[in-house]
VEXMI-868008 format. One record per residue: residue in three letters; y, z, x of N, C-alpha, C in turn. Coordinates in steps of 0.02 Angstrom, whole numbers, plus 50000, padded with zeros to 5 digits. Atoms other than C-alpha are relative to their C-alpha. Layout:
BEGIN
ALAYZXYZXYZX
...
# end
This chain:
BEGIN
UNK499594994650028562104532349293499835001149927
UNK500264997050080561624541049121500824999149950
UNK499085000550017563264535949024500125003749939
UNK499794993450055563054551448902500515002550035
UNK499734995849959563814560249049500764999349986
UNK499555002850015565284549449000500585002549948
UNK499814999850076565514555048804500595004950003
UNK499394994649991566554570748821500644998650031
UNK499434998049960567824565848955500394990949986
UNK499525003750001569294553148953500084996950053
UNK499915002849945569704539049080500705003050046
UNK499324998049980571424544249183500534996049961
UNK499485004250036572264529049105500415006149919
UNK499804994550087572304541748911500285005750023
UNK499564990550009572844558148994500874999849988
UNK499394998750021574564552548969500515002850049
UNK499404998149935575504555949116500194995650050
UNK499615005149984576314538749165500454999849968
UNK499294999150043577814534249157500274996349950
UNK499975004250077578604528048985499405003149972
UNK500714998750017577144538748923500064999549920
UNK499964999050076577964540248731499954994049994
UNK500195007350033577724520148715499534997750048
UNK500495003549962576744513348861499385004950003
UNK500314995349990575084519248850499574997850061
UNK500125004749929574434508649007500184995550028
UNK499635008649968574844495349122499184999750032
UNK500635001349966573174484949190500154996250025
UNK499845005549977573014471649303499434996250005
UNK500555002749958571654461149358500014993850028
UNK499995006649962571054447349463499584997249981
UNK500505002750007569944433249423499634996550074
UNK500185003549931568924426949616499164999349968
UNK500785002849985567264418249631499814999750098
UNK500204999849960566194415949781500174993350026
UNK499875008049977566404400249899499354996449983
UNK500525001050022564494398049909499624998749937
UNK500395002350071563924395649723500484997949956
UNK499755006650074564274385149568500575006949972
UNK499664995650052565344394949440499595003149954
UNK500574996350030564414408149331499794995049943
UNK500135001750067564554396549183499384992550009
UNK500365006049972563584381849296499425001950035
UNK500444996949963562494393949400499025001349969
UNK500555000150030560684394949372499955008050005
UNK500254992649998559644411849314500125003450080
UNK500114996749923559254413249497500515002650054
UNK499304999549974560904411049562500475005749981
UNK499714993350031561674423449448499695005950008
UNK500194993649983560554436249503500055000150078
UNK500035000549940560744430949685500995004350019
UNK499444998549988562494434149653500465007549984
UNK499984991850018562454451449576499875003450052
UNK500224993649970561274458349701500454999950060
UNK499595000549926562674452649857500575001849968
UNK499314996750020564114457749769499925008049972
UNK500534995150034563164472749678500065005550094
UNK500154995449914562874479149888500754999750019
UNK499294999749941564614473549961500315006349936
UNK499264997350023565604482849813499585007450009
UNK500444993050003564324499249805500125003650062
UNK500094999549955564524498649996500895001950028
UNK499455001349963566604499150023500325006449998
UNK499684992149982567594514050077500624999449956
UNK499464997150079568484515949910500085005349977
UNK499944994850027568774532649885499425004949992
UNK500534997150004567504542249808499324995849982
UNK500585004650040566434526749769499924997349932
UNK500165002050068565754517649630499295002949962
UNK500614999650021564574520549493499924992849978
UNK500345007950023563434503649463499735000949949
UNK500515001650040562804498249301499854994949975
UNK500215007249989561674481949278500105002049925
UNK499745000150070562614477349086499474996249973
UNK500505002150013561134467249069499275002149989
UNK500384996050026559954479249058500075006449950
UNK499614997150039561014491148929499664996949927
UNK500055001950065560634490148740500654999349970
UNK499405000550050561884485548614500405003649988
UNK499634994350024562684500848586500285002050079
UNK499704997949967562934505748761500314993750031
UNK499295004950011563784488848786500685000349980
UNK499554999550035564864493248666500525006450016
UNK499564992949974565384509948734500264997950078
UNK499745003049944565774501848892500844995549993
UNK499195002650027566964491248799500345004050007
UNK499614996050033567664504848694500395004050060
UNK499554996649961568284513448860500224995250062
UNK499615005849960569054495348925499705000350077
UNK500105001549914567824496749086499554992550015
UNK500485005450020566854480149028500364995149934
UNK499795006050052567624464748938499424996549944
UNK500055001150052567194458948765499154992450013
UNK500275006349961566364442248860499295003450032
UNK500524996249945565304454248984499535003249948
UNK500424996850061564524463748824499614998249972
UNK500395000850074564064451948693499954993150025
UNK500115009050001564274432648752499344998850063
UNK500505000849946563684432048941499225002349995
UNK500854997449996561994431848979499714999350070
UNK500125000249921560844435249133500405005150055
UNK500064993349953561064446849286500795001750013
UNK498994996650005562964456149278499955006149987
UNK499704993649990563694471549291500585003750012
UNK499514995750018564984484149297500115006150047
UNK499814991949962565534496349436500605000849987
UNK499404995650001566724508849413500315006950037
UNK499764994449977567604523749482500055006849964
UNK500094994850036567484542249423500674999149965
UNK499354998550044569464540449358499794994049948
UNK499755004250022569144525949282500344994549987
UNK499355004049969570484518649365499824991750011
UNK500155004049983569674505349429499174998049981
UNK500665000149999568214493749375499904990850011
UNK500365006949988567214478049432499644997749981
UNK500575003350033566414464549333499844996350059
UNK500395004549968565164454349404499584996649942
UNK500235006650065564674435649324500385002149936
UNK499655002050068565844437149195500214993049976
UNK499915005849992566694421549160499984996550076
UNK500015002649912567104421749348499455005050032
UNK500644992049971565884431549462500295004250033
UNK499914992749979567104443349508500615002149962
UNK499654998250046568304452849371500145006850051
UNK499544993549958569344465849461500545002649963
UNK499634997650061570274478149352500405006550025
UNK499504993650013571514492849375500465002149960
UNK499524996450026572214503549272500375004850004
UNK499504993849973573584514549266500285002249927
UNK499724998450076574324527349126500594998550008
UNK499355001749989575784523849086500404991150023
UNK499625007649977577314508749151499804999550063
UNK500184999949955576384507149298499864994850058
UNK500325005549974576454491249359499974997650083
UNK500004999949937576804492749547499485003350018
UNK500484996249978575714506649582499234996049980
UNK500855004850010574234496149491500064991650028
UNK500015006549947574624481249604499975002550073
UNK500154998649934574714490049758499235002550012
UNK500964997849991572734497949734499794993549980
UNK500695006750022571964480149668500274997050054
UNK499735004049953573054471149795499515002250081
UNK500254997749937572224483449936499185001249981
UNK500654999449987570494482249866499704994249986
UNK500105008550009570574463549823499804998550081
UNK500144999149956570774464850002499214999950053
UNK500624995149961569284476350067499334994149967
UNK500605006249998568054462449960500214994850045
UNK500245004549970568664449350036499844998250068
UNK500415002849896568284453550216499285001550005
UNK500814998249961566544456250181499914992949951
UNK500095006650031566574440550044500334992850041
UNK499665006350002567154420550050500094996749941
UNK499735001150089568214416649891500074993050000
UNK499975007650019568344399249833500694999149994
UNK499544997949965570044396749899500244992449996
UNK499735005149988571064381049888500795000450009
UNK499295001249972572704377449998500504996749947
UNK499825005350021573244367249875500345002649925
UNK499894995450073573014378149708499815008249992
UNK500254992249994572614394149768499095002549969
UNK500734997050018570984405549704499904995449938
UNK500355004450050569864393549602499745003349972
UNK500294996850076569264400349429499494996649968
UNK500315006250050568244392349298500054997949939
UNK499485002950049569384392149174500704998450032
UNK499405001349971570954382349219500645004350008
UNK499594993250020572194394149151499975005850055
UNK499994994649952571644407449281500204997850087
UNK500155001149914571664397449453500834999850009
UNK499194998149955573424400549585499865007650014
UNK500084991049987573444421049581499285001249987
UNK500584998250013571974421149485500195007349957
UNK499704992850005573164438549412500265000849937
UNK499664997550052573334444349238500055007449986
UNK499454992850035574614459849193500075000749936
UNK499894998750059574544468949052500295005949976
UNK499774993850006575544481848959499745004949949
UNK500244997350063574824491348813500395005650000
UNK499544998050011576194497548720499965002549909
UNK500034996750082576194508948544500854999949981
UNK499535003550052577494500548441500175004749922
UNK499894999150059577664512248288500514997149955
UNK499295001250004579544511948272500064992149988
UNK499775006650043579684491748252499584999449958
UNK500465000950067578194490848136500225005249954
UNK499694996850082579064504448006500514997350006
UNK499415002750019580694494948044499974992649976
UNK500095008850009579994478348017500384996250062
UNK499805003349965580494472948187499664997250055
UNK500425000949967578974470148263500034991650016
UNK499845008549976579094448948270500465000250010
UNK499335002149970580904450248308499945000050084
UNK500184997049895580494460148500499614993750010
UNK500375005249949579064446048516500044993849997
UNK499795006650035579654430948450500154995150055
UNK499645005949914580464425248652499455001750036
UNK500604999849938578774429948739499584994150008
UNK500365006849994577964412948692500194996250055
UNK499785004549964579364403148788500165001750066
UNK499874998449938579384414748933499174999350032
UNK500735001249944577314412148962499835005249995
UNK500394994149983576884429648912499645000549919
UNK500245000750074575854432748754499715007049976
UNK499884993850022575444448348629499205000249962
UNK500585000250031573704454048585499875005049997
UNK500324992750040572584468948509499815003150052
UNK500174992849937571874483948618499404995550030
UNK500475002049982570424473248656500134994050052
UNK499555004549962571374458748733499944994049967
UNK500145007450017570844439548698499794999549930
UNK500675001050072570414437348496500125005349962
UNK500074993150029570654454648467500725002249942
UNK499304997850072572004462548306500025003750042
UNK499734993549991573084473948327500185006149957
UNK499554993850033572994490948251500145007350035
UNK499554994349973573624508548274500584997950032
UNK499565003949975575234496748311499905000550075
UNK500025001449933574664494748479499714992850026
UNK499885003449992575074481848568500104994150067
UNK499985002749925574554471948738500454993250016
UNK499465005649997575944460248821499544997550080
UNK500405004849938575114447948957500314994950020
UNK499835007849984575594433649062499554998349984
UNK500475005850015574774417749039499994993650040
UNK499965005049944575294406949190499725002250082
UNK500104998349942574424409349350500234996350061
UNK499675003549986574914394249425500504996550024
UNK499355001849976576244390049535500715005949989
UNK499534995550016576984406949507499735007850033
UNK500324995149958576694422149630499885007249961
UNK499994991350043576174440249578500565002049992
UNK499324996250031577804447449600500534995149955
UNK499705005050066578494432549496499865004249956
UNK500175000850067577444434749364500175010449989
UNK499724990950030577714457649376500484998249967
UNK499334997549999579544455349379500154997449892
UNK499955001250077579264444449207499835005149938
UNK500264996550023578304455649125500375008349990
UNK499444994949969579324470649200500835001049966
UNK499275001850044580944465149108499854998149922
UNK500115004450058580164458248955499755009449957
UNK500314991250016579264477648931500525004749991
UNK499654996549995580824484048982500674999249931
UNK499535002250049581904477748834499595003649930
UNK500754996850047580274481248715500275006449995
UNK499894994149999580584497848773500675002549961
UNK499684998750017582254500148730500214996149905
UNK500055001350066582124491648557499555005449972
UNK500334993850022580714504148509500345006449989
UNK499774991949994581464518948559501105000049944
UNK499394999850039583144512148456499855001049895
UNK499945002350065582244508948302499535008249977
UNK500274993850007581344526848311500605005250003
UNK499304997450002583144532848332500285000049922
UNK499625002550048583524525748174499445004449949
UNK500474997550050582024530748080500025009249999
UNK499724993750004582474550148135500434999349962
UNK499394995150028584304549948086500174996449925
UNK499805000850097584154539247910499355002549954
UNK500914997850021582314543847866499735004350012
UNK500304993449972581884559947929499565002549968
UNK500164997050048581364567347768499374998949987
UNK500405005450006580264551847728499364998350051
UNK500455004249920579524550747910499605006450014
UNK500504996050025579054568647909499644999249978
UNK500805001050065577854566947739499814997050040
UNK500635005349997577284551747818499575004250050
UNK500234998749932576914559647986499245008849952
UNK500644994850016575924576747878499574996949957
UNK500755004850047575034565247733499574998850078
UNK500615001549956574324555747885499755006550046
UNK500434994149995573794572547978499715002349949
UNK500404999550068573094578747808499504996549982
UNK500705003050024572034565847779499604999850050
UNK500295000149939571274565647955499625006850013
UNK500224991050002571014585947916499414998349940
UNK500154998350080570304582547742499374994849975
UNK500325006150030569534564947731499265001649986
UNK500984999550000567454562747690499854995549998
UNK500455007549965567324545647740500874997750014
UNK499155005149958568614534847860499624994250044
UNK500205004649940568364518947960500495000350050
UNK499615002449910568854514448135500884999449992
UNK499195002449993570514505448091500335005849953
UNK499564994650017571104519547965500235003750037
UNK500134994449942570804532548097500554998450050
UNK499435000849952571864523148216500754999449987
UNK499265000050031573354519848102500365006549988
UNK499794993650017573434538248034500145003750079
UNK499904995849939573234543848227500614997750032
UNK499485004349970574574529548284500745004949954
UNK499374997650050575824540048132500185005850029
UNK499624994849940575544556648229500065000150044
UNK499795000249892575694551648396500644999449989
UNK499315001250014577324544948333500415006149982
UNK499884993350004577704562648270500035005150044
UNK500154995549922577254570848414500825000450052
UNK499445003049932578564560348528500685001549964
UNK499355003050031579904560648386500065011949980
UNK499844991350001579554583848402500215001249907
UNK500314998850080578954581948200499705005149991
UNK500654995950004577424591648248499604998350066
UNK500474998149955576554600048389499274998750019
UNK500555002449969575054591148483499934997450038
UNK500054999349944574504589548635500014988750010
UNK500215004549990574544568948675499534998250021
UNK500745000450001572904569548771499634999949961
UNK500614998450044571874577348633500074994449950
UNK500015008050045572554562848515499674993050037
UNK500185005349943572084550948668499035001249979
UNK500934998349999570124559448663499785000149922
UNK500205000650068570134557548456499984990649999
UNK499865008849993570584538748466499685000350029
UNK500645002049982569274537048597499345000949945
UNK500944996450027567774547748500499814998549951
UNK500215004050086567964538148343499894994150003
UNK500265006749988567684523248416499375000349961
UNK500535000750054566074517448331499185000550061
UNK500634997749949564824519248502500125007050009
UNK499604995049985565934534448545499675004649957
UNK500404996850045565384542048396499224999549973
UNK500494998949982563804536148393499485005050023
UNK500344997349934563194543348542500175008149993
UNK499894992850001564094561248504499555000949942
UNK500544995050019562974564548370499414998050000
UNK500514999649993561514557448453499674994349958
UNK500245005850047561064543348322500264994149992
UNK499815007749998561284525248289500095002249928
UNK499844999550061562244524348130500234993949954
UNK499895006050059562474512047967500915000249994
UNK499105001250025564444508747927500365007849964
UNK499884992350045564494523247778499775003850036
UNK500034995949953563614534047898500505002050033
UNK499554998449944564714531948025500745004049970
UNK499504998350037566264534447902500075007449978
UNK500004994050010565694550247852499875005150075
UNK499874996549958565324557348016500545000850048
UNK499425001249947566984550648107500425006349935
UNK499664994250044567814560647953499735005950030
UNK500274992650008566784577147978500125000950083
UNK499754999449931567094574848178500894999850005
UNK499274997050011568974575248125500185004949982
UNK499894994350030569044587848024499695005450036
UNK500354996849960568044597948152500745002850052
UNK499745001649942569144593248286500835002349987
UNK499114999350007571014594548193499995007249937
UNK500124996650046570394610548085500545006350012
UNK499284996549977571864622348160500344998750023
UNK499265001349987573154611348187500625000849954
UNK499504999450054574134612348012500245007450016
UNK499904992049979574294631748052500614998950028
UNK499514999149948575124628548209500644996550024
UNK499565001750034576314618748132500305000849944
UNK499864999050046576674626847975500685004950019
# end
């Protein structure tokens, strides 16, 4: 697949039409399974790891999923389109830059759904959904976890359930995640208060990237961390209640920031549009903070904009994202100046239609 074809369009997860769409901006799930037949990717020889691509590579290319997958061997990819693989969460951080040797990446035209192969485990199974979605994205991985394993044999123990090759993952083998835009406790300063009880419940809080990763544009992924002796709908219902409180703290402290700060939250909300109209050099994380101020604007009916098109700016400034739209491999200051001039392009009659 030519993954220019890619640059222009948005996964389904960003269009913004799940539910909780003004704070949740996805729910994901995935599974970690290996094969019965071979070592673990991290023990497997060259040969093995390509033995294990090209049979998993046929069964998943081959299953009556919809409209199909597109395949791409991540191992034959350059650096940059690695990176754009990331940047639109269809390829883990691990699958990009650490692993090495024969792996890959199918996916689905929405997006929705995508499959590593030899990642840590040799089979990474992923769905996403926009929005609080967390049933609906357990019932599709649940029914296509499925469909592999009647043409596979998973490494399977009565004892401890699906074997991994990191401990942490084996029982479900099933980590849930919420990715959630937090403005409202980060201008109230209440952002460690909401997460402060997720340690002792087993769920934990990380950047858009997941494992390692910061968090900016206050966004904010909530994950279990026990697979272990604790069933999927266990571990939803945790997650499910823990999101659901989240939720209503957010939306209290954005309550607050309307009816004592209005004045204050305005400016902030047009400075940051203004500079996003105006700038001549910006990096990555600016870009996402100033965009994280009007999204917040948006939801809080400050100022008129579409949530998608903010969804497809936060993608295109990514740093492959942008890249690739104007065709060149770019230096840092490069990049800074063309993510600016691709803003200002892009948000050049919105002050109007808010004035």
């Amino acid at each position: 697949m030519n993954l220019n074809l890619l640059v222009p369009k948005i996964g389904e997860w960003l269009k913004a039409n799940g539910p909780e769409g003004d704070i949740v901006l996805s729910t994901r799930i995935r599974l970690a399974r290996n094969l019965a037949d071979y070592p673990f990717s991290n023990r497997a020889s060259p040969m093995q790891k390509k033995e294990i691509e090209e049979k998993l590579r046929h069964v998943i290319t081959h299953l009556d999923h919809g409209s199909g997958f597109h395949y791409i061997s991540v191992d034959s990819l350059n650096s940059l389109d690695r990176l754009f693989l990331l940047e639109r969460q269809l390829i883990s951080r691990e699958l990009a830059n650490v692993i090495e040797g024969a792996r890959g990446v199918a996916f689905d035209d929405r997006e929705a759904v995508s499959i590593m192969i030899n990642e840590e485990d040799q089979l990474r199974i992923q769905v996403i959904r926009s929005g609080f979605a967390l049933d609906s994205a357990w019932e599709e991985i649940d029914r296509l976890d499925d469909l592999i394993e009647s043409k596979v044999h998973y490494a399977f123990s009565e004892q401890f359930g699906y074997l991994t090759a990191c401990p942490t993952n084996v029982g479900t083998g099933m980590r849930a995640s919420v990715m959630l835009h937090l403005p409202g406790l980060g201008l109230t300063k209440q952002i460690e208060m909401a997460f402060k009880a997720l340690q002792r419940i087993n769920l934990v809080v990380r950047g858009l990237y997941g494992e390692g990763s910061r968090a900016f544009g206050d966004l904010f992924q909530i994950s279990n961390q026990v697979t272990l002796g604790k069933s999927e709908a266990s571990a939803l219902t945790d997650i499910r209640e823990v999101v659901t409180e989240i939720l209503k703290f957010e939306r209290m402290a954005r309550s607050v920031l309307v009816r004592e700060n209005r004045q204050a939250l305005q400016d902030r909300v047009a400075r940051s549009l203004g500079t996003l109209q105006s700038a001549q050099m910006i990096n990555a994380e600016e870009t996402m903070e100033l965009l994280s101020t009007v999204r917040l604007g948006v939801h809080l009916k400050l100022i008129s904009i579409d949530i998608p098109f903010l969804n497809e700016l936060f993608m295109q400034t990514q740093s492959a994202h942008l890249q690739k739209l104007v065709g060149e491999s770019l230096d840092g200051e490069a990049r800074n100046s063309a993510r600016a001039r691709y803003l200002r392009n892009r948000l050049r009659d919105i002050g109007a239609a808010n004035n």
